[in-house]
mmCIF file of the N, C-alpha and C atoms, coordinates in Angstrom:
data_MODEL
# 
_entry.id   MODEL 
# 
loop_
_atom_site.group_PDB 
_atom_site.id 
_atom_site.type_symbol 
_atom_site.label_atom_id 
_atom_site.label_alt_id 
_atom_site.label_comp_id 
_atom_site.label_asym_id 
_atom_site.label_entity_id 
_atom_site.label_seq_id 
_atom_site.pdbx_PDB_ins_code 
_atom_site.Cartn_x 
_atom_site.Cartn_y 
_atom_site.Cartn_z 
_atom_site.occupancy 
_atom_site.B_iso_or_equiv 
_atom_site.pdbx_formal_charge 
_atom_site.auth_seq_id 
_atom_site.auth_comp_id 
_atom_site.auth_asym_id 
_atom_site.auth_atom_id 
_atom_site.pdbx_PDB_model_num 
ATOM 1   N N  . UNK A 1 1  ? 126.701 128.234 150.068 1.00 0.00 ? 1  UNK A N  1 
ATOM 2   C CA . UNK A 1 1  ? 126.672 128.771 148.727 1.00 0.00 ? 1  UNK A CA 1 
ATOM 3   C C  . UNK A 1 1  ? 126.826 127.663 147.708 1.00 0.00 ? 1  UNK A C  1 
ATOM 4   N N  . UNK A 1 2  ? 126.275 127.529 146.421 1.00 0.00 ? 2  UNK A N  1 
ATOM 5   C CA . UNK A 1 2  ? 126.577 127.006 145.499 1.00 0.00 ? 2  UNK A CA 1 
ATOM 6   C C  . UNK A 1 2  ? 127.723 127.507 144.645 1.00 0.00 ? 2  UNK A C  1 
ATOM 7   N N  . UNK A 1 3  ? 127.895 125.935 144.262 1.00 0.00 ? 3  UNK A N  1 
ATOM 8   C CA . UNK A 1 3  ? 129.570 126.475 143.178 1.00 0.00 ? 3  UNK A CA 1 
ATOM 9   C C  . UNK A 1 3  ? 129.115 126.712 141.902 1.00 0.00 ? 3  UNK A C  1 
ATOM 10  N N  . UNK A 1 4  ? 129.363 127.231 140.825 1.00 0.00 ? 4  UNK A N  1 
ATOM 11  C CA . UNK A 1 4  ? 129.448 127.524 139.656 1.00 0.00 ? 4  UNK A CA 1 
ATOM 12  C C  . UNK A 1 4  ? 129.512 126.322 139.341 1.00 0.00 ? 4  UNK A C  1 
ATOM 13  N N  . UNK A 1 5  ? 128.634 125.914 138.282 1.00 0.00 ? 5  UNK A N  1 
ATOM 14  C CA . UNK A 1 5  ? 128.244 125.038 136.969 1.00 0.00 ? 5  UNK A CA 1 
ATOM 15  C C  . UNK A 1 5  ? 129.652 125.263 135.916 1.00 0.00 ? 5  UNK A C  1 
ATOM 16  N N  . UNK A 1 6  ? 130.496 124.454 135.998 1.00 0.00 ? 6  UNK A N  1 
ATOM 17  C CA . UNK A 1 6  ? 131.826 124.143 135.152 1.00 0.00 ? 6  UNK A CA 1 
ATOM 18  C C  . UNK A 1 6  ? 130.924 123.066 134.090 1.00 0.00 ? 6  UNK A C  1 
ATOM 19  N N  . UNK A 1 7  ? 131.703 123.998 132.654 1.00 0.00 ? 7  UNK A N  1 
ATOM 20  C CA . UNK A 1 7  ? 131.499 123.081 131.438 1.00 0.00 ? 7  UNK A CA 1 
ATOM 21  C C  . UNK A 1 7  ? 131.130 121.915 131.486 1.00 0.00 ? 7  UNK A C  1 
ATOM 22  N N  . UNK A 1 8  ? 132.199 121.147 132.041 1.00 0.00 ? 8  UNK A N  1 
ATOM 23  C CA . UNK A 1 8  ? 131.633 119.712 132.099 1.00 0.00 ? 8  UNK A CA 1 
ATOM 24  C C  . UNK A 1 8  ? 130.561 119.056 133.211 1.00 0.00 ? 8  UNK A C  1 
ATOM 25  N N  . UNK A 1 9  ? 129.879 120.064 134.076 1.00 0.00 ? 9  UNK A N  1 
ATOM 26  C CA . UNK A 1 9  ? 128.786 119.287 134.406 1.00 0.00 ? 9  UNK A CA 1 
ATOM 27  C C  . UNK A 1 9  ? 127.539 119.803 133.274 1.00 0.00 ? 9  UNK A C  1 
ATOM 28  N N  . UNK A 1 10 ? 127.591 121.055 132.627 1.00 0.00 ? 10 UNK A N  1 
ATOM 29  C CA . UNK A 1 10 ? 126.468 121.049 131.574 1.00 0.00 ? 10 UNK A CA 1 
ATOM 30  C C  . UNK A 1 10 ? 126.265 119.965 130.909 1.00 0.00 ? 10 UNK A C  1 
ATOM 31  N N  . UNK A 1 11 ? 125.289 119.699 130.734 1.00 0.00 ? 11 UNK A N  1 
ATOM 32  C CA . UNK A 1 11 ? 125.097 118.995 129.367 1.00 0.00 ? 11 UNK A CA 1 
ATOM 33  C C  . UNK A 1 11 ? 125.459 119.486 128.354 1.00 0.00 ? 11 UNK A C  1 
ATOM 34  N N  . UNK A 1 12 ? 125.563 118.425 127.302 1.00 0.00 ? 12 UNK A N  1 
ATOM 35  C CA . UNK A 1 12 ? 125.830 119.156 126.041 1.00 0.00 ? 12 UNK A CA 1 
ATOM 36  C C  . UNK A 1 12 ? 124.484 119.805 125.135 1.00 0.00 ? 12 UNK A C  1 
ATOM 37  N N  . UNK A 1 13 ? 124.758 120.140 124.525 1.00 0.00 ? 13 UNK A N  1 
ATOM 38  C CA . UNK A 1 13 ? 123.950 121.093 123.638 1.00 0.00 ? 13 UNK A CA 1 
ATOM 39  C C  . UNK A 1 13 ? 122.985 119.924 123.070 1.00 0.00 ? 13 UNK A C  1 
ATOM 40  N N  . UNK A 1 14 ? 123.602 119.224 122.202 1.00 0.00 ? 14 UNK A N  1 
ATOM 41  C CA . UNK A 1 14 ? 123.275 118.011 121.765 1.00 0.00 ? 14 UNK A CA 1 
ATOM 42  C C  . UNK A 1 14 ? 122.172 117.027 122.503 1.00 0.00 ? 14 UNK A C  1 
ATOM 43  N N  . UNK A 1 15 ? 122.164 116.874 123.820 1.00 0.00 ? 15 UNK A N  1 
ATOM 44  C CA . UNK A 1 15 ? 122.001 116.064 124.440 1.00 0.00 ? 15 UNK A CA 1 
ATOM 45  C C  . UNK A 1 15 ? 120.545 116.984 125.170 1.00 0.00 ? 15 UNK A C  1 
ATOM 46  N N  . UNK A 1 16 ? 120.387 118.064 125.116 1.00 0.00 ? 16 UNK A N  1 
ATOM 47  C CA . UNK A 1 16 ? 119.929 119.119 125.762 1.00 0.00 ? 16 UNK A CA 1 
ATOM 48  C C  . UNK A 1 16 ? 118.550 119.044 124.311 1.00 0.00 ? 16 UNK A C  1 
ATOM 49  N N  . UNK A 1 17 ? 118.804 118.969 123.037 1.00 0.00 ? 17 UNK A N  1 
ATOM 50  C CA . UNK A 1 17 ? 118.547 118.770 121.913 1.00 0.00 ? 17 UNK A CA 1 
ATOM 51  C C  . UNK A 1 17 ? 117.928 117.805 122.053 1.00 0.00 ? 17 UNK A C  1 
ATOM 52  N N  . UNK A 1 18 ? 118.224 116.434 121.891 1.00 0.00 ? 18 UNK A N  1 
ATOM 53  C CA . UNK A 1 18 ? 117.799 114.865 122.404 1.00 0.00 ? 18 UNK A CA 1 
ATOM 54  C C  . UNK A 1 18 ? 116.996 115.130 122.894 1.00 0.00 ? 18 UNK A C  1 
ATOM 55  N N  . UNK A 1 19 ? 116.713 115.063 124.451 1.00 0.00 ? 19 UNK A N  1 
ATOM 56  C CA . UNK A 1 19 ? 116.069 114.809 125.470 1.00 0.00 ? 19 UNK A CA 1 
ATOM 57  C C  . UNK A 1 19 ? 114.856 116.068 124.653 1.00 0.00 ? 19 UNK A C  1 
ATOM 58  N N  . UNK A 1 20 ? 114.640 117.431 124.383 1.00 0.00 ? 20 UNK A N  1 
ATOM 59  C CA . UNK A 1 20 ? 113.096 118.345 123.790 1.00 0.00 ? 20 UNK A CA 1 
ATOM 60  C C  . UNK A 1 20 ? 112.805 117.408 122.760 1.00 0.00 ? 20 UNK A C  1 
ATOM 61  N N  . UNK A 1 21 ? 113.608 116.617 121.580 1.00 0.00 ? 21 UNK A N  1 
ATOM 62  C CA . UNK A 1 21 ? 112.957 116.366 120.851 1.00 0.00 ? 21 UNK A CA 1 
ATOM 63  C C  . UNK A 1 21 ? 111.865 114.623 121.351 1.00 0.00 ? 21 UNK A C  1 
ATOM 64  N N  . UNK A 1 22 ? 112.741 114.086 121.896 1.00 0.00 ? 22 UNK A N  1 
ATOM 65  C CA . UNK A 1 22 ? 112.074 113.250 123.208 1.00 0.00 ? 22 UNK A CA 1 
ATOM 66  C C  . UNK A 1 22 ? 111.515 113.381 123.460 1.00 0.00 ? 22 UNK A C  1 
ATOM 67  N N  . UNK A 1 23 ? 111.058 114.544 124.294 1.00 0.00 ? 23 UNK A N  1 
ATOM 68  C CA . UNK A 1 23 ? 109.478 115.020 125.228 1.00 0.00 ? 23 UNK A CA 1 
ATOM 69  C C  . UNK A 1 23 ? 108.817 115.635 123.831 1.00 0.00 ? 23 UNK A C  1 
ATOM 70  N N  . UNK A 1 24 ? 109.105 116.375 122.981 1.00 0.00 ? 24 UNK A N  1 
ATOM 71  C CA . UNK A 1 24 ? 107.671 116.440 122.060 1.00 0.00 ? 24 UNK A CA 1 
ATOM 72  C C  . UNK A 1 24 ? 107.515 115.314 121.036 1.00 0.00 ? 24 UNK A C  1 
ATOM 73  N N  . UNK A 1 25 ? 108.109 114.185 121.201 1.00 0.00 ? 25 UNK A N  1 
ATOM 74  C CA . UNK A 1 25 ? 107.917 112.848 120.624 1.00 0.00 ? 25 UNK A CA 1 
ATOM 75  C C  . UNK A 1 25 ? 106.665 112.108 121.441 1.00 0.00 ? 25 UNK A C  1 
ATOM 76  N N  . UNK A 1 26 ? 107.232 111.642 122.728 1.00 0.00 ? 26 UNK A N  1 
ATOM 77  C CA . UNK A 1 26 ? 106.352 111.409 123.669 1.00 0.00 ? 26 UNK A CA 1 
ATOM 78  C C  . UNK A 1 26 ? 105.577 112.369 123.920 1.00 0.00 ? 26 UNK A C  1 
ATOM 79  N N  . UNK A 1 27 ? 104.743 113.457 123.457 1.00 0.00 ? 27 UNK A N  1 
ATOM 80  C CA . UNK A 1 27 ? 103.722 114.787 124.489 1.00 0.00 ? 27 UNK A CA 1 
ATOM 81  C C  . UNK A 1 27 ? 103.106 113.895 122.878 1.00 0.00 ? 27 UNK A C  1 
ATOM 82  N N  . UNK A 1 28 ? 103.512 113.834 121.147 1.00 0.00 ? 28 UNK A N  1 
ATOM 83  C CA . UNK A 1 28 ? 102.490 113.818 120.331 1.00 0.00 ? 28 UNK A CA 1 
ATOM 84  C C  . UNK A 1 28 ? 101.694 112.758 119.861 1.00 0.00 ? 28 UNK A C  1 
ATOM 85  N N  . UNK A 1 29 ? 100.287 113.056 119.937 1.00 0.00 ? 29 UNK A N  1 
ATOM 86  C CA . UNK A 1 29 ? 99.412  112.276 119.777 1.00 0.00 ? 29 UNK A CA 1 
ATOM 87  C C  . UNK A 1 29 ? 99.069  112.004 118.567 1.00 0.00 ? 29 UNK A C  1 
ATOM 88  N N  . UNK A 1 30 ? 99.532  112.981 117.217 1.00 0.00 ? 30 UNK A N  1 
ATOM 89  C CA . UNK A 1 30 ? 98.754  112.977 116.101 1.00 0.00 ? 30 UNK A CA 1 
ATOM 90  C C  . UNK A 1 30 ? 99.644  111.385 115.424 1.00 0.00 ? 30 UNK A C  1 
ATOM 91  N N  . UNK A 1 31 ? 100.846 111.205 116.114 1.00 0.00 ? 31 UNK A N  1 
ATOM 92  C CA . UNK A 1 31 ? 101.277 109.853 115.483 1.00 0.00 ? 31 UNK A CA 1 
ATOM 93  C C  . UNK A 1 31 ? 100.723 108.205 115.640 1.00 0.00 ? 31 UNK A C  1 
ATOM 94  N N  . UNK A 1 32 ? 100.129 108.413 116.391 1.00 0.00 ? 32 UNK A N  1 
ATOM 95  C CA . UNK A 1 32 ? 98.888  107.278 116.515 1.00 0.00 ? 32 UNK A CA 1 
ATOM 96  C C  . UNK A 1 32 ? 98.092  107.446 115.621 1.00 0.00 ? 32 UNK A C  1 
ATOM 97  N N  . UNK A 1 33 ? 97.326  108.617 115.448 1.00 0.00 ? 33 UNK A N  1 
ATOM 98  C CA . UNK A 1 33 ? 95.766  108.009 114.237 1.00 0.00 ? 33 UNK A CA 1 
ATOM 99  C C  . UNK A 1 33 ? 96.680  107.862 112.907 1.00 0.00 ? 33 UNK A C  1 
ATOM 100 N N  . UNK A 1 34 ? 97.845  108.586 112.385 1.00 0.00 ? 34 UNK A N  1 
ATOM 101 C CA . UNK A 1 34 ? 98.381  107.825 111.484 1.00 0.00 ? 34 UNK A CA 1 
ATOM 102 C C  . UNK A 1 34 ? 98.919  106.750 111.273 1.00 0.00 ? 34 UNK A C  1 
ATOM 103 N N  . UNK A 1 35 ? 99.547  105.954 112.861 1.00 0.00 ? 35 UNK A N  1 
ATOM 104 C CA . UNK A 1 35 ? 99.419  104.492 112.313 1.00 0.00 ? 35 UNK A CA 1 
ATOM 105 C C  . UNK A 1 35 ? 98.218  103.533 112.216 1.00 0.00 ? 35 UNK A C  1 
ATOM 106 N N  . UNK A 1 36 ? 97.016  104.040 112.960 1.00 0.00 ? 36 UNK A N  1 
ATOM 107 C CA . UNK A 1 36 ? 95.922  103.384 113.346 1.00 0.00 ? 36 UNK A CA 1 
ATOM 108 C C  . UNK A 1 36 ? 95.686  102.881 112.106 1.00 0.00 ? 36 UNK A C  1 
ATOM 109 N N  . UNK A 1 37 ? 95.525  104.059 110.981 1.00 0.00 ? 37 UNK A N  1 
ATOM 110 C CA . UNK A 1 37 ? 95.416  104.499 109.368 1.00 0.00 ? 37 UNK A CA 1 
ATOM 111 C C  . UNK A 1 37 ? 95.650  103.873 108.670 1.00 0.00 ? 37 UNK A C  1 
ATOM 112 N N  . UNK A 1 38 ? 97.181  103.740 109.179 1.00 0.00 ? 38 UNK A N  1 
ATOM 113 C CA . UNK A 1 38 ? 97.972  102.246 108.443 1.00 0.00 ? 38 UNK A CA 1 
ATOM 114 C C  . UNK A 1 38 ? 97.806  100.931 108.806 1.00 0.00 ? 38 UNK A C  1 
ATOM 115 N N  . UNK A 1 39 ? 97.401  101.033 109.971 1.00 0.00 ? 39 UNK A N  1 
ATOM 116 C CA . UNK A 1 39 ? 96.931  99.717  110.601 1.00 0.00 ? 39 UNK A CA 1 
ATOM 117 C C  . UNK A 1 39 ? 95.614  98.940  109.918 1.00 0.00 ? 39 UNK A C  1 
ATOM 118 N N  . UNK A 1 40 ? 94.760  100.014 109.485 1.00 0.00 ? 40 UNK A N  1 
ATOM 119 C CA . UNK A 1 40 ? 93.947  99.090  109.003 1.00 0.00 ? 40 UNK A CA 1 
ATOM 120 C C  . UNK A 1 40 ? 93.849  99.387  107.602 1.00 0.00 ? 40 UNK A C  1 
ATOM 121 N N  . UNK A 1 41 ? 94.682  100.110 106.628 1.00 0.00 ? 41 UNK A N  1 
ATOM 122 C CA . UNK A 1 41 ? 95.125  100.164 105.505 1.00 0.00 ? 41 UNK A CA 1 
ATOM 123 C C  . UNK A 1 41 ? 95.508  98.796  105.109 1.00 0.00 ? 41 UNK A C  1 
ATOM 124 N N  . UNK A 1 42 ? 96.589  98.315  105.906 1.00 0.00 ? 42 UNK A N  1 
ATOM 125 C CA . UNK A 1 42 ? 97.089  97.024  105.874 1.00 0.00 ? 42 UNK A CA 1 
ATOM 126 C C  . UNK A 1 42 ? 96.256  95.498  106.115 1.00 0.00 ? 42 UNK A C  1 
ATOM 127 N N  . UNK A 1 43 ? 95.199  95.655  107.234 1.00 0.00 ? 43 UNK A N  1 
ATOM 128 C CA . UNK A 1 43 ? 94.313  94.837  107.333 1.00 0.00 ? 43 UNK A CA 1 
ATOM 129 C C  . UNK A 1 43 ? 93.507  94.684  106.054 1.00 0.00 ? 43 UNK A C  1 
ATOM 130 N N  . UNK A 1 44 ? 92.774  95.774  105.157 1.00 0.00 ? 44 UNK A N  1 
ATOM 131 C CA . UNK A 1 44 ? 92.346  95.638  104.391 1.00 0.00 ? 44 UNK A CA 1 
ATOM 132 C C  . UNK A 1 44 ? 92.919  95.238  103.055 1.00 0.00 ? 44 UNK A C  1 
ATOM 133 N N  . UNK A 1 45 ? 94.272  95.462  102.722 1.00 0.00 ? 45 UNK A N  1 
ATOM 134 C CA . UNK A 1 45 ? 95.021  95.323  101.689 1.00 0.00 ? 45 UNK A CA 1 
ATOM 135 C C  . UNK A 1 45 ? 95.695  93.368  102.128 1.00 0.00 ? 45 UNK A C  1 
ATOM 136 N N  . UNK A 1 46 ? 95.606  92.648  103.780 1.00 0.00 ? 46 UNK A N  1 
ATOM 137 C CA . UNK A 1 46 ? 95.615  91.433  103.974 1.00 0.00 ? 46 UNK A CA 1 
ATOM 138 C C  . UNK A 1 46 ? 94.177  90.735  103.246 1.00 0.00 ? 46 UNK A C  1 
ATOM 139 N N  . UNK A 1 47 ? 93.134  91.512  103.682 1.00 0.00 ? 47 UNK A N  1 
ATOM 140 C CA . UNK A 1 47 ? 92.068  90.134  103.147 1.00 0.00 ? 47 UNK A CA 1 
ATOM 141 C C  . UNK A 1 47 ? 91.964  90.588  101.490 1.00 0.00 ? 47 UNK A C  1 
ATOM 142 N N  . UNK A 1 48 ? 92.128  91.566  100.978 1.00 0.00 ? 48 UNK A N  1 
ATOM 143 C CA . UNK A 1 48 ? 91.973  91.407  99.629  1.00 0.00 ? 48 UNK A CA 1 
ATOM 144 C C  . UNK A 1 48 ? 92.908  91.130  98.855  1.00 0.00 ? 48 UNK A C  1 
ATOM 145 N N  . UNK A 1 49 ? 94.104  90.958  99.227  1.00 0.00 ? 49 UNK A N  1 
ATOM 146 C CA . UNK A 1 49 ? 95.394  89.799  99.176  1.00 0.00 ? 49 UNK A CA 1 
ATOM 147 C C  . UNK A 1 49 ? 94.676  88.264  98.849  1.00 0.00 ? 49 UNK A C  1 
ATOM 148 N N  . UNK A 1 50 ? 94.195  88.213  100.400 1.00 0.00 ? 50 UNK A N  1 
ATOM 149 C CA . UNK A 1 50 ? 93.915  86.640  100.444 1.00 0.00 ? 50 UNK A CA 1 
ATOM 150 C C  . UNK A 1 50 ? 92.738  86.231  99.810  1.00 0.00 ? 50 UNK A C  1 
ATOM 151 N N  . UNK A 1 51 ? 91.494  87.347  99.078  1.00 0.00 ? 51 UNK A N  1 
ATOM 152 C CA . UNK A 1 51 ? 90.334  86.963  98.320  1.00 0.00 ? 51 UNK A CA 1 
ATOM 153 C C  . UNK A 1 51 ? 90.899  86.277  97.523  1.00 0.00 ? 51 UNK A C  1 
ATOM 154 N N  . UNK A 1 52 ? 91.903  86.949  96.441  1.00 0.00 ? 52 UNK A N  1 
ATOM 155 C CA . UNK A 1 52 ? 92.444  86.792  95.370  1.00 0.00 ? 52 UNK A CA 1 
ATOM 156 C C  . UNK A 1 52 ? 93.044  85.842  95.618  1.00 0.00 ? 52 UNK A C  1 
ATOM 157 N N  . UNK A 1 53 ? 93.971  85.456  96.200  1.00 0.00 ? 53 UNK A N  1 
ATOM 158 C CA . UNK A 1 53 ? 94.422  84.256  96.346  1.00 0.00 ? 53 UNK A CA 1 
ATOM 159 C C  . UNK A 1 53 ? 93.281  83.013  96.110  1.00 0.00 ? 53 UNK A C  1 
ATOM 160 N N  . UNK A 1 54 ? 92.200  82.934  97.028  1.00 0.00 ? 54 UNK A N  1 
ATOM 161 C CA . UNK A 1 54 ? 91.479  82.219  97.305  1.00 0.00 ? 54 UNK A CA 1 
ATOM 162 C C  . UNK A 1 54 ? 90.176  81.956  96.399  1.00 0.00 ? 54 UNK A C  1 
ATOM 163 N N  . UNK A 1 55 ? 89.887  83.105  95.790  1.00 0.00 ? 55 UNK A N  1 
ATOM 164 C CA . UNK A 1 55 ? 89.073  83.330  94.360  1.00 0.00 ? 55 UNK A CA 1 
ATOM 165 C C  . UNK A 1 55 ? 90.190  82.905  93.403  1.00 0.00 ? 55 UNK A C  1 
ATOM 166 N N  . UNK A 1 56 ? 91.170  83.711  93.288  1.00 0.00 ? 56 UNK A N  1 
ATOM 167 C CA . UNK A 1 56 ? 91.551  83.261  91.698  1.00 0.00 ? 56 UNK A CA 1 
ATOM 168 C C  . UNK A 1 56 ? 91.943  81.635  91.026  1.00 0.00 ? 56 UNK A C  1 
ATOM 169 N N  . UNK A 1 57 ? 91.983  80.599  91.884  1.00 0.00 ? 57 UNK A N  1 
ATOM 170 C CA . UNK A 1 57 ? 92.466  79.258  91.433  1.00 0.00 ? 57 UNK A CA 1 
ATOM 171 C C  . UNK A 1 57 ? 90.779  78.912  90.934  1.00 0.00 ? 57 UNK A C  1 
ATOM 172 N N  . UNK A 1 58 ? 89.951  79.227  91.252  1.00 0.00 ? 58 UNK A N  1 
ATOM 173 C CA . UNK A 1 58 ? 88.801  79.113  91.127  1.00 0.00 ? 58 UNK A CA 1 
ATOM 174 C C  . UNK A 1 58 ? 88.305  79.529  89.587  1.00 0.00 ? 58 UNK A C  1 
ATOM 175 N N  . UNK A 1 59 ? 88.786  81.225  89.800  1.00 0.00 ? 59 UNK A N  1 
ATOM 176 C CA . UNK A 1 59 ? 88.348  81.588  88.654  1.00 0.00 ? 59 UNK A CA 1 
ATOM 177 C C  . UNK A 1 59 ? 89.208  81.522  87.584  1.00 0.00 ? 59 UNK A C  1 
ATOM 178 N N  . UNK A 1 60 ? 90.568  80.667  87.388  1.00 0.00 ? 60 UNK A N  1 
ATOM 179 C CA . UNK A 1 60 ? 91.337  79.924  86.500  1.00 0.00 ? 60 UNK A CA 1 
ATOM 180 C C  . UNK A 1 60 ? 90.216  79.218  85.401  1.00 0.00 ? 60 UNK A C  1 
ATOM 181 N N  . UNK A 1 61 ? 89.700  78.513  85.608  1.00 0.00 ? 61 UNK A N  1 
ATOM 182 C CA . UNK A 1 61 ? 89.023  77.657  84.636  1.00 0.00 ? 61 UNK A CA 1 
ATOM 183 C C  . UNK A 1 61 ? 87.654  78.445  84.232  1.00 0.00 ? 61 UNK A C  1 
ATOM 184 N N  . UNK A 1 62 ? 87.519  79.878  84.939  1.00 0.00 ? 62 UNK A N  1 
ATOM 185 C CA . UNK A 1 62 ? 86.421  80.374  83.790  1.00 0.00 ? 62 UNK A CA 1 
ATOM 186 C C  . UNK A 1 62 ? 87.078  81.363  83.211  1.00 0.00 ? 62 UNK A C  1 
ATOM 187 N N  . UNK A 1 63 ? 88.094  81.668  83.142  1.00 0.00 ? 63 UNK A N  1 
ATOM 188 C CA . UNK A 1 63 ? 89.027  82.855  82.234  1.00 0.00 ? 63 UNK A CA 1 
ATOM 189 C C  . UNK A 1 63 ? 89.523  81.531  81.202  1.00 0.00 ? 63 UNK A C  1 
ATOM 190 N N  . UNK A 1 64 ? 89.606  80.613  81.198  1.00 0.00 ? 64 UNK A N  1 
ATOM 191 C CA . UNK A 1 64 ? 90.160  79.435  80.070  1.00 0.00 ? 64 UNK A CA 1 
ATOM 192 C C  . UNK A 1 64 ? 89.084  79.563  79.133  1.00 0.00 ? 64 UNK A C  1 
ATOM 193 N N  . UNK A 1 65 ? 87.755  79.392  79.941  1.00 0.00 ? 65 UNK A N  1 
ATOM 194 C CA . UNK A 1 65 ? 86.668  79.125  79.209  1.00 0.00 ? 65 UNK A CA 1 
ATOM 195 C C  . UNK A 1 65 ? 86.853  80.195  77.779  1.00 0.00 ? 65 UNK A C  1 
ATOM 196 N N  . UNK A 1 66 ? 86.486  81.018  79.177  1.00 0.00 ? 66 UNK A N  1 
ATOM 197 C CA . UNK A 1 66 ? 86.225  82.640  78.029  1.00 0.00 ? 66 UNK A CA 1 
ATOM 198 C C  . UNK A 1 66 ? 87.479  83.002  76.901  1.00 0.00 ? 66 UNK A C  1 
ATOM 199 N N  . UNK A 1 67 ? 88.442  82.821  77.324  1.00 0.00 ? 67 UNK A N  1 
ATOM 200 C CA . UNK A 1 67 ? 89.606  82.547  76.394  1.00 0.00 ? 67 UNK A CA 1 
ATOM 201 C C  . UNK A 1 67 ? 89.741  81.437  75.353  1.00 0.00 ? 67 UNK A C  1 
ATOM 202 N N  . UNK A 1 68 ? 89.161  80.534  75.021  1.00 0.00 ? 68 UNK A N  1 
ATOM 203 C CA . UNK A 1 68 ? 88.792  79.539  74.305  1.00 0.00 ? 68 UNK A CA 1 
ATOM 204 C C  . UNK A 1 68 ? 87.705  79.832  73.448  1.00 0.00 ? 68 UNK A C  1 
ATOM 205 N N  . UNK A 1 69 ? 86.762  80.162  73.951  1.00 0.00 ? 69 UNK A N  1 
ATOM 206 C CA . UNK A 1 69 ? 85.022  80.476  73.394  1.00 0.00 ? 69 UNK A CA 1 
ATOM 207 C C  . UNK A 1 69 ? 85.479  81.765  72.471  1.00 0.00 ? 69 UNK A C  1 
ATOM 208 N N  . UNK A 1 70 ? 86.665  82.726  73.121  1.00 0.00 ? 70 UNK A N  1 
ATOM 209 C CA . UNK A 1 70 ? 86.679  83.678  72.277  1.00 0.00 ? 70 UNK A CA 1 
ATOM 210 C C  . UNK A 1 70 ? 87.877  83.500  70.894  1.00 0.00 ? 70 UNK A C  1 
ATOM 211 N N  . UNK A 1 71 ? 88.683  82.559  71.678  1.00 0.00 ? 71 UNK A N  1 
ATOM 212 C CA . UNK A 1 71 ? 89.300  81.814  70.135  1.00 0.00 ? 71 UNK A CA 1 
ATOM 213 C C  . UNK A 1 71 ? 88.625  81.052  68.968  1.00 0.00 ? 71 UNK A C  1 
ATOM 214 N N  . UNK A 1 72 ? 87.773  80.677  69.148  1.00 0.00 ? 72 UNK A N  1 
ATOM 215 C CA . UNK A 1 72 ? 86.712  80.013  68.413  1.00 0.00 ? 72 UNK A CA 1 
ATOM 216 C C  . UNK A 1 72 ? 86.128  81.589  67.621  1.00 0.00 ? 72 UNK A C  1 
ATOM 217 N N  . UNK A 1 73 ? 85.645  81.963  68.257  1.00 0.00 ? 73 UNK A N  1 
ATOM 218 C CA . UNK A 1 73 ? 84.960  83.698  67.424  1.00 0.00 ? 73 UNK A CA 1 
ATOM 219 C C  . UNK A 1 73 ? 85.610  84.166  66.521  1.00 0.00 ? 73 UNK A C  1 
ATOM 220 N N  . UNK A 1 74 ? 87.241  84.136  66.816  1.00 0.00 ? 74 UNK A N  1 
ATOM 221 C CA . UNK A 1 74 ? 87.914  85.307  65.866  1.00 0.00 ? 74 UNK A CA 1 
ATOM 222 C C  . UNK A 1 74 ? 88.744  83.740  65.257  1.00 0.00 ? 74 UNK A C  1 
# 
């Protein structure tokens, strides 16, 4: 015969809690295409970071221009 399950071999409630929210953590899939999302949210928000970086020292001396040419006007 088996003995009766005494309080303290249950788990706790808590822990019983844990471990479902665990398995429907691990069972869901929809949390991947939202980082994928972000994944290349971020890739794209890196190179147009680094255009600007890499364009703007460039385009320094034609915003002077135009800022000059238009001080002369007014």
């Amino acid at each position: 015969m088996s003995e009766p399950i005494t309080d303290a071999a249950r788990p706790s409630p808590r822990l019983s809690f844990a471990r479902a929210a665990f398995r429907r953590f691990k069972d869901d899939a929809g949390g991947a295409t939202a980082l994928e999302y972000a994944m290349i949210g971020g890739l794209i928000f890196a190179v147009i970071a680094g255009s600007l970086k890499l364009y703007g020292s460039k385009l320094d001396g034609v915003y002077g221009q135009i800022g000059s040419t238009m001080a002369q006007v007014y």
